[in-house]
C-alpha positions as CSV (number, residue, x, y, z in Angstrom):
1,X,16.0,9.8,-0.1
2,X,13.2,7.9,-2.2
3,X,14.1,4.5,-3.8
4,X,13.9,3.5,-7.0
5,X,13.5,-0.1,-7.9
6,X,13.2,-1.8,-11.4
7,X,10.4,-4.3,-12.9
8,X,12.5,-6.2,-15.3
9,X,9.1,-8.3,-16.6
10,X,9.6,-7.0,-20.2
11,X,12.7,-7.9,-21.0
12,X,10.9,-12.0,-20.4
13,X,7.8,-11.1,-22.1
14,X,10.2,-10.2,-25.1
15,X,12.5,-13.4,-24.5
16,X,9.1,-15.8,-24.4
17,X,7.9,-13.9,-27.5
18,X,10.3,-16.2,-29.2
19,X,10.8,-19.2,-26.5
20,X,14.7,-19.4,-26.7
21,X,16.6,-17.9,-24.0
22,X,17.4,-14.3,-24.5
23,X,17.2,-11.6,-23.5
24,X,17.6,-12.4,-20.1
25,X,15.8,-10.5,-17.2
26,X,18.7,-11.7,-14.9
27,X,21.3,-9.7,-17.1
28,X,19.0,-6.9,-17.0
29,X,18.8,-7.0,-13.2
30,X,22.6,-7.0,-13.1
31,X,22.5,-3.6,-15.7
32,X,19.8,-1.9,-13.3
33,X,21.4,-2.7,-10.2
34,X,25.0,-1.3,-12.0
35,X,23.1,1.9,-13.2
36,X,22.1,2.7,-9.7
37,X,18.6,0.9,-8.6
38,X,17.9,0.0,-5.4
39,X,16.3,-3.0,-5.9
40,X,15.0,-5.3,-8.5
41,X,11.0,-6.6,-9.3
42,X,9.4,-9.5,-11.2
43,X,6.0,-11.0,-11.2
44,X,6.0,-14.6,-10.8
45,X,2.2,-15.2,-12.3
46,X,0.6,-18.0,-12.2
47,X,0.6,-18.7,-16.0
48,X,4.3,-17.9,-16.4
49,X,3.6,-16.0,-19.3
50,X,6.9,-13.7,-18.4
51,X,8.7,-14.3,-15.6
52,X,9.9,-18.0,-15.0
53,X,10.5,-19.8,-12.3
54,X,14.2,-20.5,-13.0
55,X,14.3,-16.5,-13.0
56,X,13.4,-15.8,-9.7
57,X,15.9,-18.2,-8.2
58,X,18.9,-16.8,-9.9
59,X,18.2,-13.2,-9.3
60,X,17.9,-14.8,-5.6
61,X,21.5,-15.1,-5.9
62,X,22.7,-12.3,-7.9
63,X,20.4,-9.4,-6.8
64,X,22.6,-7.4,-4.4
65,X,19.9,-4.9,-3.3
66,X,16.5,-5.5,-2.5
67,X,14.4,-8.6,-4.1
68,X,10.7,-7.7,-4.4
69,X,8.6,-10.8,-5.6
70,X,4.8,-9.9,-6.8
71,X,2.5,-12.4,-6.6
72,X,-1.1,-13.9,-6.2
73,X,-1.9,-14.4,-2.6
74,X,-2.0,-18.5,-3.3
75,X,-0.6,-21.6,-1.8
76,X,1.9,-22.1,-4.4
77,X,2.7,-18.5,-4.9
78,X,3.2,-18.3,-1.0
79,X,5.1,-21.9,-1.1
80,X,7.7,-20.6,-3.8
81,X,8.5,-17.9,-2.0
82,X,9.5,-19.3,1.1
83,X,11.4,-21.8,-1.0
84,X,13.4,-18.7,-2.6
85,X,13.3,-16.1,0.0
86,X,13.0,-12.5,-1.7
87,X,13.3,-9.9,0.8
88,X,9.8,-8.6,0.0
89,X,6.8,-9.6,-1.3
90,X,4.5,-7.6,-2.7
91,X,0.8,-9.8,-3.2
92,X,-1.4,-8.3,-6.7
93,X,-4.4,-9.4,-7.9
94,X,-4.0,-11.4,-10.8
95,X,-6.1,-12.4,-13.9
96,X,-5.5,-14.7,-16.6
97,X,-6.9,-12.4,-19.5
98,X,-5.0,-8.9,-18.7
99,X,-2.4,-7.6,-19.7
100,X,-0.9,-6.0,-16.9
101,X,-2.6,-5.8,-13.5
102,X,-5.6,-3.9,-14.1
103,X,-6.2,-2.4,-10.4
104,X,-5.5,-3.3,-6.4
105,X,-6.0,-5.7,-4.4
106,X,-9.7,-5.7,-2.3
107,X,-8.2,-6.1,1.0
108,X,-10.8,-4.7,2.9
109,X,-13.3,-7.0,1.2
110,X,-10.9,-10.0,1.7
111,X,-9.5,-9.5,5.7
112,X,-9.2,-13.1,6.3
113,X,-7.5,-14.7,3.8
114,X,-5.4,-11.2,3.1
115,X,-4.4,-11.9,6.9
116,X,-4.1,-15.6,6.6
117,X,-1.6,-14.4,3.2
118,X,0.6,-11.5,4.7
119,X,1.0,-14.2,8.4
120,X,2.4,-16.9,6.0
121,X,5.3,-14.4,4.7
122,X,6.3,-12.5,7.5
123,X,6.8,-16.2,9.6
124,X,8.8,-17.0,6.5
125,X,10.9,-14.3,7.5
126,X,9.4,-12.0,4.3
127,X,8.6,-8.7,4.9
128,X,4.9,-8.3,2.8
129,X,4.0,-5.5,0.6
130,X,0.3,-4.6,-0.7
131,X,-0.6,-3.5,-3.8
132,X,-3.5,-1.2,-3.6
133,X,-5.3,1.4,-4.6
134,X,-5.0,5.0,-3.3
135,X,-8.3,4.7,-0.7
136,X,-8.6,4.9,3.0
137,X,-10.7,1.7,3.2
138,X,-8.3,-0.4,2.2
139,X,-5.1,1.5,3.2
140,X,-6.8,0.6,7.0
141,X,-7.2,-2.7,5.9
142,X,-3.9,-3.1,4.9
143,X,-2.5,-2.0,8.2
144,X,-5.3,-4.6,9.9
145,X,-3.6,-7.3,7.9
146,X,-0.3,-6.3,9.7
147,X,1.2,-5.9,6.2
148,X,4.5,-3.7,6.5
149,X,4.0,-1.5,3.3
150,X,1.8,-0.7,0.8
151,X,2.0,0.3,-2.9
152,X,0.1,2.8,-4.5
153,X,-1.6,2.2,-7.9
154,X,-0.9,4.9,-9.7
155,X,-2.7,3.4,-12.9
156,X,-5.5,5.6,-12.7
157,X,-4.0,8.8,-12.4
158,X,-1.5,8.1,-15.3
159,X,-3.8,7.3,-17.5
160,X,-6.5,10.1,-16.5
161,X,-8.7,11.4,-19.5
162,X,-8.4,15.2,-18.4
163,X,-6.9,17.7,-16.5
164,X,-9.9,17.7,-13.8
165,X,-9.6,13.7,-12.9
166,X,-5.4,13.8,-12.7
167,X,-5.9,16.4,-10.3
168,X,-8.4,14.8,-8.4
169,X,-6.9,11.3,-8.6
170,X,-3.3,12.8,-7.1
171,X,-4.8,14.2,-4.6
172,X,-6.1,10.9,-3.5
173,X,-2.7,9.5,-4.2
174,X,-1.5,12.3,-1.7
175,X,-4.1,12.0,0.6
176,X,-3.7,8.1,0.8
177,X,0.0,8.2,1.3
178,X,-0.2,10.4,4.2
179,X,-2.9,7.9,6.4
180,X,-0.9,5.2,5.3
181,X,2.2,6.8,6.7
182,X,0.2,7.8,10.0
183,X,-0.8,4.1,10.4
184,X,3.0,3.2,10.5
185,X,2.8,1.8,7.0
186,X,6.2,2.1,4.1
187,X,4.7,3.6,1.2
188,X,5.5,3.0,-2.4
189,X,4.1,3.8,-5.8
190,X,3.9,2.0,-9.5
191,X,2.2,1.0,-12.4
192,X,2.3,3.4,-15.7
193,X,4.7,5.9,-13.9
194,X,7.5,7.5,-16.6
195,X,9.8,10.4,-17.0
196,X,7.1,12.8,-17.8
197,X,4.0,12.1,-15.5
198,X,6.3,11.1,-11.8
199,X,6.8,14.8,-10.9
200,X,3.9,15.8,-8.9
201,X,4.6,12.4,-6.8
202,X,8.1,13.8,-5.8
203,X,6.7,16.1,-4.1
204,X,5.6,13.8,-1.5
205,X,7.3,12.9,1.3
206,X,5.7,9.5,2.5
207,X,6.1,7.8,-0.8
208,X,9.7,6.2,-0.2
209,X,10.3,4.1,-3.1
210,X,8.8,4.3,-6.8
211,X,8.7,1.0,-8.8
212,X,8.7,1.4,-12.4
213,X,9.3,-1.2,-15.3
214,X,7.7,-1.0,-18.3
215,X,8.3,3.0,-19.4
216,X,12.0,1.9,-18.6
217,X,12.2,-0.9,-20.6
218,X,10.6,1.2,-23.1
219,X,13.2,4.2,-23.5
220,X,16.2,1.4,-22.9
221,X,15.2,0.0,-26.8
222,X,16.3,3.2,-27.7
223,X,19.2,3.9,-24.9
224,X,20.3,1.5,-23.3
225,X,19.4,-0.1,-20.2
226,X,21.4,1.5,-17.9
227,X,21.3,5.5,-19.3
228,X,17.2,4.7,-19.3
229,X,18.0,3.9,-15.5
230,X,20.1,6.2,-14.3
231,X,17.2,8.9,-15.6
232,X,14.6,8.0,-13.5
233,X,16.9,7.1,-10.9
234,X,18.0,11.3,-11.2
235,X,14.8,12.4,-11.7
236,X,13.8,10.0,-8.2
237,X,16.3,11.1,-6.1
238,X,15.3,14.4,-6.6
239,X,12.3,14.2,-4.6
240,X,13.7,15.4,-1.5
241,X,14.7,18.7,-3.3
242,X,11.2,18.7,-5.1
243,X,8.9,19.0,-1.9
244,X,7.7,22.5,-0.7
245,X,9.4,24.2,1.7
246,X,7.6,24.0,5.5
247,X,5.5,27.4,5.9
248,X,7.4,29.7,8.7
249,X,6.1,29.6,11.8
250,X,3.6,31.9,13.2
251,X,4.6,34.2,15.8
252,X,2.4,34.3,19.3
């Protein structure tokens, strides 16, 4: 059965937006985590513009299900987290003038330090998630790093200007996910996934876990958080039911 875990990063970028102390993304972990998610997600970036560092080490203690830290694969980003201990870590790029992360991480470009990165967590006892994009060159990279799972950026093929390139981008998505689970890797998928455009993914049965934030944030303004969760979490758990049926097998 796929997982479905929650980025609670807007519900800080709307408490910063005023610099007092609500809403809190800890309360909103608690309301995810009541509504059904398996586990919880925030960005601890390097400019704290959301996410702070008092957050992480409270949802340390009150996350029941899994903790999944992103981060930049730096010294201090890799010093905090063996100081808090999330159960996962999933290392992003990160810029300073984005918005949101823009695309994967270059691991094939960046073996050494990726490996020098992913080494640091898993001694620290952190399993290590990488957050790519859907192409074989860095989905064998990944698995050179020794990196346990990888996420899929599904940024691309959300945001596709036509039927031709959604097509062609989930078929990479489907194609990527299936060498990654051949190499022994998890696989997960996020970034700009909603009600209307996961679907096709469900239909594929090496992506384990979806992790989605912002659309759910989104609909909970007009919901609440835990109805905007418990959607997606139905419309996740569905994917078992939503894969083709195996072809029957030809007689000799």
């Amino acid at each position: 059965m796929a997982r479905l875990s929650v980025n609670v990063d807007h519900v800080a970028t709307l408490r910063q937006a005023r610099g007092i102390d609500e809403p809190d993304p800890v309360w909103a972990a608690v309301l995810a985590e009541k509504a059904g998610a398996d586990g919880i997600i925030v960005h601890l970036r390097e400019d704290r513009r959301h996410i702070q560092d008092r957050d992480l080490e409270v949802l340390r203690q009150v996350v029941k299900g899994q903790l999944n830290m992103e981060m930049a694969a730096t010294e201090e980003m890799i010093g905090i987290a063996g100081q808090v201990g999330p159960d996962i870590c999933t290392l992003v790029p990160e810029k300073r003038q984005e918005l949101t992360t823009e695309g994967g991480l270059d691991v094939a470009g960046n073996l050494e330090a990726m490996r020098a990165a992913v080494g640091a967590l898993r001694k620290a006892g952190i399993a290590v998630s990488l957050f790519i994009d859907p192409d074989s060159e860095q989905i064998k990279a990944a698995h050179q790093v020794e990196a346990q799972v990888v996420e899929l950026h599904t940024g691309s093929y959300c945001n596709a200007a036509n039927e031709e390139a959604r097509l062609r981008l989930l078929g990479a998505l489907e194609d990527s996910a299936r060498l990654a689970s051949r190499l022994g890797l998890k696989v997960a998928a996020g970034h700009g996934l909603n009600l209307r455009n996961v679907h096709p993914l469900l239909a594929m049965p090496e992506i384990q876990e979806y992790s989605i934030g912002h659309s759910i944030i989104a609909r909970a303004v007009f919901v609440g958080l835990e109805q905007a969760v418990g959607e997606m979490l139905a419309l996740v758990r569905t994917a078992a039911t939503a894969r083709p049926p195996e072809p029957p097998q030809r007689r000799l």
